[in-house]
C-alpha positions, 0 to 999 in steps of 0.5 A: 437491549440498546445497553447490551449492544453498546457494553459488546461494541465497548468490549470489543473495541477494548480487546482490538486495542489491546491486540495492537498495543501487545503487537506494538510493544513487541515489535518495538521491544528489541533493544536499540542499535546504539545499546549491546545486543543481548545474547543471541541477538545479532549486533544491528547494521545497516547491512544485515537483514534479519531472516523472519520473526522480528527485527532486532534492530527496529527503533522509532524512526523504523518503526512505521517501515512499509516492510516491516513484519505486520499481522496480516489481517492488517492488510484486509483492515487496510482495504475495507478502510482505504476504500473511504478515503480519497481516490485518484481519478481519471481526470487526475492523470495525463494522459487519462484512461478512457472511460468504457462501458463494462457489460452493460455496467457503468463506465469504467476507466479501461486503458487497453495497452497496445504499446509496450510502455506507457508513461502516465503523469499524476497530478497534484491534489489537495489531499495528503494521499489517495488510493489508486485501485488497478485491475490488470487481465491475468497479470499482463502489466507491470505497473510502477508508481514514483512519487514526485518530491515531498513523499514520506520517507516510510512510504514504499518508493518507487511503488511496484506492482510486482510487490503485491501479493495479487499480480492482478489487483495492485493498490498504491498510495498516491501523494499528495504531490503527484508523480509518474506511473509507468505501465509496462505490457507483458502480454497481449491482449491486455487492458487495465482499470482504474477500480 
């Protein structure tokens, strides 16, 4: 019994590479810039943008663009898999959210925007990055997150909220250098968490 579930999980890993390196490969198959475009294909610049379907101009250093086509399934991947690394905390952010006891749950850090703007600065931490997890009421915050200094160059920057696909759950990846979130209130009554 113990063999059969080892050879299935053994299996299934070899078929999750193989979906991702066929991904890979044709993604990163187009012919380069510095090389003639094949018939069909449009020459590679910097200021064309393909419509849909792969990009013929990707080569190694864009390959790991934030805004590059990707499967979806990706996404969700990401989610179960950030949600093991490390987190930002309140105490990591100045001036910090308070800590408010949710329906009788555990307390949680709600900010309740009463001001329009509100300039939050992160600080630094030992970790290369951390997930920052927000819960907005009905989409009613803008939120912006700018990396200090240091921040990879294919990490999206600055990091908007009205960039996610859920305009009330919004996830970005905070650097190890810290840097300034912005909280901009669109509508009132309106709180924010820290998930």
């Amino acid at each position: 019994m113990g063999n059969k579930a080892l050879l299935i999980l053994l299996i299934l890993i070899i078929v999750v590479f193989i979906v991702f390196a066929v991904w890979g490969a044709s993604n990163n198959a187009q012919k380069s810039p510095a090389r003639p475009p094949h018939s069909g294909t449009p020459p590679c610049n910097n200021k064309q943008q393909p419509q849909g379907g792969p990009d013929p101009c990707v080569d190694a250093d864009s390959f790991n663009n934030p805004q590059s086509h990707h499967p979806s399934f990706l996404d969700g991947l990401n989610g179960l898999l950030g949600s093991f690394g490390p987190k930002l905390t309140p105490a990591q952010m100045q001036p910090t959210f308070p800590l408010v006891a949710a329906g009788g749950k555990t307390k949680s850090p709600v900010l309740t925007l009463t001001a329009t703007h509100y300039s939050i600065l992160i600080s630094p931490d030992s970790h290369q990055f951390r997930q920052a997890k927000f819960a907005n009421t009905r989409g009613c915050a803008h939120l912006v997150y700018k990396p200090a200094a240091g921040a990879p160059k294919n990490l999206e920057n600055p990091q908007d909220s009205d960039k996610s696909k859920n305009p009330n759950e919004i996830s970005f990846t905070i650097v190890q250098a810290g840097g300034e979130l912005t909280i901009d209130r669109r509508s009132s009554p309106c709180t924010v968490t820290l998930e």
